[in-house]
Structure formats: C-alpha cells, structure tokens
C-alpha positions as CSV (number, residue, x, y, z in Angstrom):
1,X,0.0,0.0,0.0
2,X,1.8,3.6,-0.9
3,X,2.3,6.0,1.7
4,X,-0.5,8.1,1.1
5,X,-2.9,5.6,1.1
6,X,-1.9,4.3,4.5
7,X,-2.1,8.2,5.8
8,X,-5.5,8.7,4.7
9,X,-6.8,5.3,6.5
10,X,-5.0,6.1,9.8
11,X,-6.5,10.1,9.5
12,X,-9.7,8.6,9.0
13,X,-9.5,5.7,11.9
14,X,-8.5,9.1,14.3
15,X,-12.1,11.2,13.1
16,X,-13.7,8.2,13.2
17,X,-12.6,7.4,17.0
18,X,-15.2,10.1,19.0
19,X,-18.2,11.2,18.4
20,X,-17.7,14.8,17.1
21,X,-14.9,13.0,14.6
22,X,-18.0,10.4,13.6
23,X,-19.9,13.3,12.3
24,X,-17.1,15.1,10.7
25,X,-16.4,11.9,9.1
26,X,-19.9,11.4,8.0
27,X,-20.1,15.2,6.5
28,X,-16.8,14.7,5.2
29,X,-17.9,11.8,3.1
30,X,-21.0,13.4,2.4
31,X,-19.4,16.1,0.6
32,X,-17.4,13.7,-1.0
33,X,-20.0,12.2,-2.2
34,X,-21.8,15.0,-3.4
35,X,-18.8,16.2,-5.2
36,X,-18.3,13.1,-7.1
37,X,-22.3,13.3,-8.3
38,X,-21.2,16.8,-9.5
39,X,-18.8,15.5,-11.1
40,X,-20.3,13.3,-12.5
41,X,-23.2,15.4,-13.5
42,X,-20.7,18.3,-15.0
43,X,-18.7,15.0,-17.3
44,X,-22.5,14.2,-18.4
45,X,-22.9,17.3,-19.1
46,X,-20.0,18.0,-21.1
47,X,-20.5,15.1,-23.3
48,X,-24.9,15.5,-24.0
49,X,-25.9,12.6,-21.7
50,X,-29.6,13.3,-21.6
51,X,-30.7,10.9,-19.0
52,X,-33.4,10.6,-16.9
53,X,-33.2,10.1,-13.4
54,X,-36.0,8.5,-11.3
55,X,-38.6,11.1,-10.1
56,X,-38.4,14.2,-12.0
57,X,-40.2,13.4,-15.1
58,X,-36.8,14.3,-17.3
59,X,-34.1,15.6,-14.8
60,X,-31.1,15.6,-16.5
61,X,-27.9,15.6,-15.2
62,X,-27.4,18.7,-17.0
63,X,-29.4,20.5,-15.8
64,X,-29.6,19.5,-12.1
65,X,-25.7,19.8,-12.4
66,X,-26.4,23.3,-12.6
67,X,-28.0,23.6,-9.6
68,X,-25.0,21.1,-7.3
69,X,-22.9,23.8,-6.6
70,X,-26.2,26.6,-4.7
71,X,-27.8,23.1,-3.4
72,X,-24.7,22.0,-1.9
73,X,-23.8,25.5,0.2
74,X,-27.5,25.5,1.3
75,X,-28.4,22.5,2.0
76,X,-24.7,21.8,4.1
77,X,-25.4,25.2,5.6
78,X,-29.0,23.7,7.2
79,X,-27.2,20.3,8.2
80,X,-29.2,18.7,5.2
81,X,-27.4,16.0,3.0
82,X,-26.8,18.2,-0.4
83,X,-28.0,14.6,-2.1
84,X,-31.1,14.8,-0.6
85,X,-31.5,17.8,-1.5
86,X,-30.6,17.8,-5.0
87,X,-32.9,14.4,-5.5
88,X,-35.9,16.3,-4.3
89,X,-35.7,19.3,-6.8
90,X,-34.5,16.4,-9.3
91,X,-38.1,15.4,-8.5
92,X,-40.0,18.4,-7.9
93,X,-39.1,20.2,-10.9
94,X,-36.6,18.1,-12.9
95,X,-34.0,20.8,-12.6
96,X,-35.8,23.6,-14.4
97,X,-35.9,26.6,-12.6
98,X,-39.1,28.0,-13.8
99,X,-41.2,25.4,-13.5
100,X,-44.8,25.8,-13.0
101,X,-47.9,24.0,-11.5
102,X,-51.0,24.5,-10.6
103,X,-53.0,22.8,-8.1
104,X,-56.6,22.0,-7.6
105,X,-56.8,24.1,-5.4
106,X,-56.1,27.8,-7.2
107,X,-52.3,27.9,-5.9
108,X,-49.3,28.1,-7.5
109,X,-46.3,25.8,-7.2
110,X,-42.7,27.4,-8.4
111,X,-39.2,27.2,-9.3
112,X,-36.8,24.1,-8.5
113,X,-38.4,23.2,-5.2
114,X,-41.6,24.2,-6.6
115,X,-42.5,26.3,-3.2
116,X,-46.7,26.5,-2.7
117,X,-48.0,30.1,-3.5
118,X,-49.3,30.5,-0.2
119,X,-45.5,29.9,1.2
120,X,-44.0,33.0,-1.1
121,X,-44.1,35.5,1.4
122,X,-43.4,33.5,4.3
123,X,-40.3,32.5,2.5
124,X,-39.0,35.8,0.4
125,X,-40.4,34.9,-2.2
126,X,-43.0,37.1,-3.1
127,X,-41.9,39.3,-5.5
128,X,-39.8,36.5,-7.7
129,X,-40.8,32.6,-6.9
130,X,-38.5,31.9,-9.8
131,X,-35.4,32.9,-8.1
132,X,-33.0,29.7,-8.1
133,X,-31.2,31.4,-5.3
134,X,-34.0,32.4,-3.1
135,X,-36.4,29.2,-3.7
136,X,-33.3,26.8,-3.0
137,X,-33.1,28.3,0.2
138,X,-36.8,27.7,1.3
139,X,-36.9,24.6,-0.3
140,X,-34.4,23.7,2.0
141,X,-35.7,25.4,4.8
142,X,-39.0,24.1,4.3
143,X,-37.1,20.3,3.8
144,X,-35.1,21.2,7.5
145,X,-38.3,22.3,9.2
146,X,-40.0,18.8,8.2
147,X,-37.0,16.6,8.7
148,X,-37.5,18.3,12.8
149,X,-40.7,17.6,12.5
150,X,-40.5,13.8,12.0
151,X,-37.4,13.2,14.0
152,X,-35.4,12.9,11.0
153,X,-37.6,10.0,9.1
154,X,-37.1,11.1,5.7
155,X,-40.0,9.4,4.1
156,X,-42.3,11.4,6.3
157,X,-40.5,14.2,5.8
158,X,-40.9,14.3,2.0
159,X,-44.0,13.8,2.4
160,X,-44.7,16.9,4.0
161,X,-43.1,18.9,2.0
162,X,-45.0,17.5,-0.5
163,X,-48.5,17.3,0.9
164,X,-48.3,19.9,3.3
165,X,-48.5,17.4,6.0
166,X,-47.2,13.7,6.5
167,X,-50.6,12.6,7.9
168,X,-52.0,13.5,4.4
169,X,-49.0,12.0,2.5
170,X,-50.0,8.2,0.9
171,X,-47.0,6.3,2.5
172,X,-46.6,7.3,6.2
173,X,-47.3,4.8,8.5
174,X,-47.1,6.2,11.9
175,X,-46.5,2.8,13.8
C-alpha cells in the first residue's frame, strides 16, 4: 500500500474514534460524495448525456448539475445531506428553474423546489418565486423544518413537503 494511502486510513481511523470525529467523518464523506455526483453530472454534461433520473419526469444531469454547486452550500449550511436535497428538486421540478404547477386548489407551485404560493411571502419569495437562489433556500428550509418535524424520518418528511402534512402524504405509516 503507498504512503499516502496508509495516511488517509490512519486520519480517518482518528475522526472516526469520537463522536464529534464520527460526524465530521460522516459530513466529510458526504461532501465527497456530493462532489463526485457533481462531477459526475458536469462530465455528463459536457458530453450530451440526456438521461433521466427516477422522479423528475426528465431531470437531467445537465441541468440538475447546474443547480449542485447553490444546493450543496445550502443545504450543508441547514445540516441537510446536499443529495437529498438535490434528488428532491430532481423530483420536484426536474431541474428547471421555472417550472410551473397549478393545483386543484387555485395555488401556485414554483421554481426548483416548486414552493406552494401560499408559502412566497413566508419565504422571500413574493416578489420572484423563480429565483433559483431564493427558492433553494426555502426549499431547503421548508425540507429542515419537516425533517425536525419527523425526528429525522425522511420518508415522512418528503412527504410533507409534499403534501403539506405527512398525515395526508400516501405512504406514512405512523407505527
């Protein structure tokens, strides 16, 4: 084994030896990990790669590549996974920051993390929904408020964000 290879494995067997080192480690590897999908997602970029990732409806890693970098810094910055992140709006929206829907009810759903009209003002987004900047951040906000909500389950989580609630989401199962 070369030198450097047995420095990185005795580093990481020191962080990985208390708790505080355990989470470094984890966030560390995280951001790894998130960089490598970037990377990933800017080399399928580069060469055309148009395809589609589950959820999204045609997410491409073009254009959520475009998007890693401002999902990454926010979603870090709440304690979020940036993957997590990243695979909502990859589902939300697909990656296109102006996407649109309308409900049922008469409200609006907008941008990446496609944020309910009745959430613009609450969120700063009022006078531009659109804003990849701005909506990131309450998408993520919005994703941090549920995952406290629900002790972390994920599942129920994303279901929140997407229903509004977990209790009127289709797969949370509260036993």
């Amino acid at each position: 084994m070369d030198p450097g290879t047995v420095w990185l494995l005795r580093l990481v067997a020191k962080i990985g030896s208390s708790e505080g080192g355990r989470k470094a480690l984890f966030w560390l590897v995280g951001g790894v990990l998130a960089a490598g999908f970037a990377l990933v997602l800017l080399v399928a970029m580069a060469s055309g790669v148009q395809a589609t990732l589950a959820g999204g409806g045609g997410a491409t890693p073009a254009l959520l590549g475009l998007w890693a970098p401002l999902v990454a810094t926010e979603a870090t910055a709440a304690g979020i996974p940036p993957v997590l992140e990243l695979g909502l709006i990859a589902h939300e929206s697909g990656g296109v920051w102006m996407a649109t829907h309308t409900n049922n009810n008469g409200t609006t759903d907008a941008g990446l993390g496609q944020i309910n009209s009745a959430n613009w003002a609450a969120y700063g987004l009022a006078k531009d929904p659109y804003n990849p900047a701005r909506n990131v951040a309450a998408s993520v906000r919005i994703l941090a408020g549920d995952l406290a909500a629900h002790s972390d389950h994920v599942a129920a989580a994303l279901e929140a964000y997407n229903a509004g609630s977990a209790l009127r989401g289709w797969l949370f199962d509260p036993r």
